[in-house]
Backbone as a chain_set.jsonl record, in Angstrom:
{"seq": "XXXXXXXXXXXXXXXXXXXXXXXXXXXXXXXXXXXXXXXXXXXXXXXXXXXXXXXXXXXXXXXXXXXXXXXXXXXXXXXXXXXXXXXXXX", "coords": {"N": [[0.841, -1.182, 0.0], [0.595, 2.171, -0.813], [1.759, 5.526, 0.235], [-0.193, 7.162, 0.08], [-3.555, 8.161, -0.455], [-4.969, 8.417, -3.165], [-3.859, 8.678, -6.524], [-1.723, 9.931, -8.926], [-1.116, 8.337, -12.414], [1.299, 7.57, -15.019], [2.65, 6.524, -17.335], [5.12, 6.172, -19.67], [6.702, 4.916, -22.643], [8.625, 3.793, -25.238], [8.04, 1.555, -27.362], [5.58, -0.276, -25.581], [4.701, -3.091, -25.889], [1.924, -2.447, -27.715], [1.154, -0.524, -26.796], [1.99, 2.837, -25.874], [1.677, 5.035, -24.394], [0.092, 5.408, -20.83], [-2.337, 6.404, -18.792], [-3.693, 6.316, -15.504], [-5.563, 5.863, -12.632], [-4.941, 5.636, -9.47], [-6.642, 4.361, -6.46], [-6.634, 3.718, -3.251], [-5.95, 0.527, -3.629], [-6.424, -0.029, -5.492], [-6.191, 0.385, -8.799], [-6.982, 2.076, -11.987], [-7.028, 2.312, -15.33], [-7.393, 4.896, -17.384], [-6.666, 6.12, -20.04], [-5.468, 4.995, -22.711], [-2.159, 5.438, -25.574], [-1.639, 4.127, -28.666], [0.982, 2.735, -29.999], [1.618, 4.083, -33.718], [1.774, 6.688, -32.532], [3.997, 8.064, -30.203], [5.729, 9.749, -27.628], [7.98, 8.478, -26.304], [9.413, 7.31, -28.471], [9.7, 9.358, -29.828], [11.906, 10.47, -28.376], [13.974, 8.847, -28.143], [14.657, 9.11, -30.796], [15.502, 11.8, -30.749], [18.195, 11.304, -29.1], [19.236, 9.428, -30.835], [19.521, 11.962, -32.509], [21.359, 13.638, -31.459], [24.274, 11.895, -31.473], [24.342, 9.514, -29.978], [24.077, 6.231, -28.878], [20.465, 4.102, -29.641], [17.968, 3.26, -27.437], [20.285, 2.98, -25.171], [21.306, 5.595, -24.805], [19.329, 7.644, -23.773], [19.445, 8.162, -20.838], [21.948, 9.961, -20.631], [21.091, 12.225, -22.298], [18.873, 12.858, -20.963], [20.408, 13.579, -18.84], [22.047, 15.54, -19.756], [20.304, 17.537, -20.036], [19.116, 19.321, -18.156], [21.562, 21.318, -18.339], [21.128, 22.912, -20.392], [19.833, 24.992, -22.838], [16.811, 26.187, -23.564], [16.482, 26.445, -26.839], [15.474, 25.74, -29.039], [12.827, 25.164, -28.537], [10.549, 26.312, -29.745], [11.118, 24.99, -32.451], [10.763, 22.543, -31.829], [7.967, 22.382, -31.123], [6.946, 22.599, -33.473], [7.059, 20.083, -34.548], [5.8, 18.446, -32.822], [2.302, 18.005, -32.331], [-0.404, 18.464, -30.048], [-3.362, 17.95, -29.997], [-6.628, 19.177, -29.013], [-5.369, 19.803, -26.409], [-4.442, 17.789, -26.055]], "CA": [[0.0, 0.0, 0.0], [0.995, 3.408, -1.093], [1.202, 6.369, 1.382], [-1.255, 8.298, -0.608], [-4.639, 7.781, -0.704], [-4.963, 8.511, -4.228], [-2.15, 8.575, -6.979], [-2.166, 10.026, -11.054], [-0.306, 7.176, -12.534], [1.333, 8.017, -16.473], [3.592, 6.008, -18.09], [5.843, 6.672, -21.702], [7.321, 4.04, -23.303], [9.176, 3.871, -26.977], [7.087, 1.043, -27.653], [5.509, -1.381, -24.428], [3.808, -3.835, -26.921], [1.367, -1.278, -28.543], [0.721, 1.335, -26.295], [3.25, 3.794, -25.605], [1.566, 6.027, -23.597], [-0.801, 5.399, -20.508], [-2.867, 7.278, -18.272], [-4.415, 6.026, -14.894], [-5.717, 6.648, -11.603], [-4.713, 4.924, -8.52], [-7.263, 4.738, -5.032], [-5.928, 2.53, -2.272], [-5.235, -0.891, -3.436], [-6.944, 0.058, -7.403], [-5.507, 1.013, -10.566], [-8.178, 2.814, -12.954], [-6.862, 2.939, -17.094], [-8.123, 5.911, -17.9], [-6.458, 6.144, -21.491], [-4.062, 3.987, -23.695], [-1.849, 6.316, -26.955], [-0.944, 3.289, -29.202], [1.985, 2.799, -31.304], [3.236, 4.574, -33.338], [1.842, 8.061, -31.55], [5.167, 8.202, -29.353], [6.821, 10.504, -26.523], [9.076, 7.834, -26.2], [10.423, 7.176, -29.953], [10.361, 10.807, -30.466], [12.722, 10.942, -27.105], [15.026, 7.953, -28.837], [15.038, 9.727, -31.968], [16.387, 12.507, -30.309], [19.236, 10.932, -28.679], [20.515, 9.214, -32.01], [20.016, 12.85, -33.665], [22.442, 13.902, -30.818], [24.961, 11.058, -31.671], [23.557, 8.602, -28.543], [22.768, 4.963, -29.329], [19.044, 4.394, -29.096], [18.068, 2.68, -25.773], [21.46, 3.422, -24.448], [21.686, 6.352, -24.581], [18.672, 8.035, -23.398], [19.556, 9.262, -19.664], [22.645, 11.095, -20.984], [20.229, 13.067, -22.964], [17.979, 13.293, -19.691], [20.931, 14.571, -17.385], [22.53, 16.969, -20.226], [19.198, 18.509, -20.817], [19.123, 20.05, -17.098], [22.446, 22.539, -18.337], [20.982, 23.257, -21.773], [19.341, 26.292, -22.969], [16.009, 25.715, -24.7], [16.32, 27.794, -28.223], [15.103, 25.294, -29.932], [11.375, 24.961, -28.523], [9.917, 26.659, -31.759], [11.219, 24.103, -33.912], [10.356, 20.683, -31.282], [6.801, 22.735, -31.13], [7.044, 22.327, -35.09], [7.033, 18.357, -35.32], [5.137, 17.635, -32.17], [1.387, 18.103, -32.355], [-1.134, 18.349, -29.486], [-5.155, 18.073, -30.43], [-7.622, 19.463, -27.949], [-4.836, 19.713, -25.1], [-3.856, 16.082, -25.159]], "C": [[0.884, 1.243, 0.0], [1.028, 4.401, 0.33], [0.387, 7.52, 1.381], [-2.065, 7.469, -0.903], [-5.215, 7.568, -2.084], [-3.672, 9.216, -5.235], [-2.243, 9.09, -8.701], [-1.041, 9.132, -11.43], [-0.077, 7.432, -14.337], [2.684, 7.11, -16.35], [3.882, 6.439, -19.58], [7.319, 5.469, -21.662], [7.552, 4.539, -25.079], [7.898, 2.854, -27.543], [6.736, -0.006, -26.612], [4.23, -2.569, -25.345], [3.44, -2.847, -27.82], [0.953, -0.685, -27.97], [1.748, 1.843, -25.74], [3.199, 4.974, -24.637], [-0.077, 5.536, -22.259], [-1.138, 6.118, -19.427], [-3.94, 6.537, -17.033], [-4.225, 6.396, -13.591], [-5.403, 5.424, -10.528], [-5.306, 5.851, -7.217], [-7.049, 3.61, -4.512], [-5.126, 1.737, -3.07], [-6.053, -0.584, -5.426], [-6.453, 0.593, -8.177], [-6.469, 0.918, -11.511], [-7.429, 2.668, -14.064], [-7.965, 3.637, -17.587], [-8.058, 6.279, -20.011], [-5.211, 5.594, -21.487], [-3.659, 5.248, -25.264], [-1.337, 4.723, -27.338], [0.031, 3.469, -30.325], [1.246, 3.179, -33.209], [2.666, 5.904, -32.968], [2.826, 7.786, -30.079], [5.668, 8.766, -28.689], [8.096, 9.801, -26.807], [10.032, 7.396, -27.454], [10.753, 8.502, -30.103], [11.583, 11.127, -29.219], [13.933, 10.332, -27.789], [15.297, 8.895, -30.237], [16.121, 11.066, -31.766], [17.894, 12.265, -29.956], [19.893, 10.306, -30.084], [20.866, 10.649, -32.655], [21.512, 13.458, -33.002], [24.011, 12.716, -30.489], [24.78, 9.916, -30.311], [23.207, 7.209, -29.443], [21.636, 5.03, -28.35], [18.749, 2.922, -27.659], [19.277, 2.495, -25.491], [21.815, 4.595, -23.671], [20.796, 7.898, -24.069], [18.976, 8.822, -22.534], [20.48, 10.095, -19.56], [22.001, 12.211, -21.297], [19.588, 13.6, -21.827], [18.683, 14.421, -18.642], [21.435, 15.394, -18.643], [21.393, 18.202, -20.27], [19.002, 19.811, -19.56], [20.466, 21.444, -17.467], [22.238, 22.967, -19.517], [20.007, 24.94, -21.323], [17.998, 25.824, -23.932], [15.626, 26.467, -25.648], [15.86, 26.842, -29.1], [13.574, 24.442, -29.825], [10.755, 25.164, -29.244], [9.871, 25.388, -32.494], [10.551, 22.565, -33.323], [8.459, 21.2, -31.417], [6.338, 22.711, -33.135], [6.108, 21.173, -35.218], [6.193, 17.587, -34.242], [3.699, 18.655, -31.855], [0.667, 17.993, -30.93], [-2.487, 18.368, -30.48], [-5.879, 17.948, -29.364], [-6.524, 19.308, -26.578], [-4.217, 18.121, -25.101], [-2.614, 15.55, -25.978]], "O": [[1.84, 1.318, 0.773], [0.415, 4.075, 1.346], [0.237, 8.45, 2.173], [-1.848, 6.371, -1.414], [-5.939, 6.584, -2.239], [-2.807, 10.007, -4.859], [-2.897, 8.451, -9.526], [-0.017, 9.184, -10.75], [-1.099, 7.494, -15.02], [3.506, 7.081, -15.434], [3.104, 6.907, -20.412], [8.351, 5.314, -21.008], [6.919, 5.294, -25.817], [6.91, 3.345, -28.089], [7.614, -0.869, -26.589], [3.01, -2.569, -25.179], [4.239, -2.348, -28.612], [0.09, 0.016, -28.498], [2.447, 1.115, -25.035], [4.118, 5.662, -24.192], [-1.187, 5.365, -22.765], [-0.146, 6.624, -18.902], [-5.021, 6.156, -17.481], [-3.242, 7.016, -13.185], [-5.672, 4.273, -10.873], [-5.04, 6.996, -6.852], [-7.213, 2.55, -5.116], [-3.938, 1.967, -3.294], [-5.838, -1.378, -6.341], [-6.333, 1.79, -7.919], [-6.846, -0.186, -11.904], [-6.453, 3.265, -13.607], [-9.047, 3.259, -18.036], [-8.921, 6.53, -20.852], [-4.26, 5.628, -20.705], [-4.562, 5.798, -25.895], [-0.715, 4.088, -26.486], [-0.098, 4.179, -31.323], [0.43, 2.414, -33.722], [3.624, 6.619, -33.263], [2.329, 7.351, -29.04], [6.827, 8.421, -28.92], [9.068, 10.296, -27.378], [11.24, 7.187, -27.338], [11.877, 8.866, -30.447], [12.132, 12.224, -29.32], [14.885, 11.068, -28.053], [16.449, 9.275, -30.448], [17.166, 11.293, -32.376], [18.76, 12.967, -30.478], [21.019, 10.684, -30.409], [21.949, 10.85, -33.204], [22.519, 13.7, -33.669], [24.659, 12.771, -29.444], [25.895, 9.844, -29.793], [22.394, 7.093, -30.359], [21.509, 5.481, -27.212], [19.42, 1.962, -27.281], [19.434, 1.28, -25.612], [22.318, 4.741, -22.557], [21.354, 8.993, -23.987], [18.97, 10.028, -22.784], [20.374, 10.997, -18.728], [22.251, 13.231, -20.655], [19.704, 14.811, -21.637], [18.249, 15.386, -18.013], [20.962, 16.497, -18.368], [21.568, 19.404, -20.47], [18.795, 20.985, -19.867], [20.309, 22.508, -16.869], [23.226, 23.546, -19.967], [19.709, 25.591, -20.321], [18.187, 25.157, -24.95], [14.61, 27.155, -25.551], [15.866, 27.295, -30.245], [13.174, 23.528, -30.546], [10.126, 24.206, -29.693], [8.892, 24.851, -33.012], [10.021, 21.699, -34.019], [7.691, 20.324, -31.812], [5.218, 22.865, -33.622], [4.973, 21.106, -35.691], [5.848, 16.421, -34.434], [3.795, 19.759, -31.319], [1.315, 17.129, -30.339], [-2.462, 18.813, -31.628], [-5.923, 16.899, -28.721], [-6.968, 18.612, -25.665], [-3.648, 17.533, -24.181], [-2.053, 14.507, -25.641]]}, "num_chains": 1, "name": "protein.A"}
């Protein structure tokens, strides 16, 4: 048992079978699936993709990417706001 009564529960995967992205609620001892994103709508490939564009092998080299990103500068939000889409907030 958790030490919270209730819990928002999100996962991002590259690919976890075919869903890549999920969305649920946790009360006590229950786990709700609220929503499934299935392959190929991705966080997680577009995260890998990143890391090879930055010379990184892919699942390797991911949490490099994770800890450099904390001393970066972000000038290039424009252009990631380019290629990655929202619809209705989600």
């Amino acid at each position: 048992m958790l030490p919270f009564a209730e819990s928002a529960v999100l996962t991002f995967d590259g690919v976890g079978e075919w869903c890549t992205t999920s969305i649920g609620e946790g009360t006590g001892n229950y786990l709700r699936l609220i929503k499934e994103i299935h392959f190929p709508h991705s966080i997680g490939l577009l995260y890998s993709a990143f890391t090879a564009f930055l010379g990184f092998e892919v699942n390797e080299g991911e949490y490099k990417v994770m800890g450099m990103a904390s001393y970066g500068t972000p000038i290039y939000t424009d252009k990631i706001k380019k290629i990655v889409r929202l619809k209705d907030g989600r």
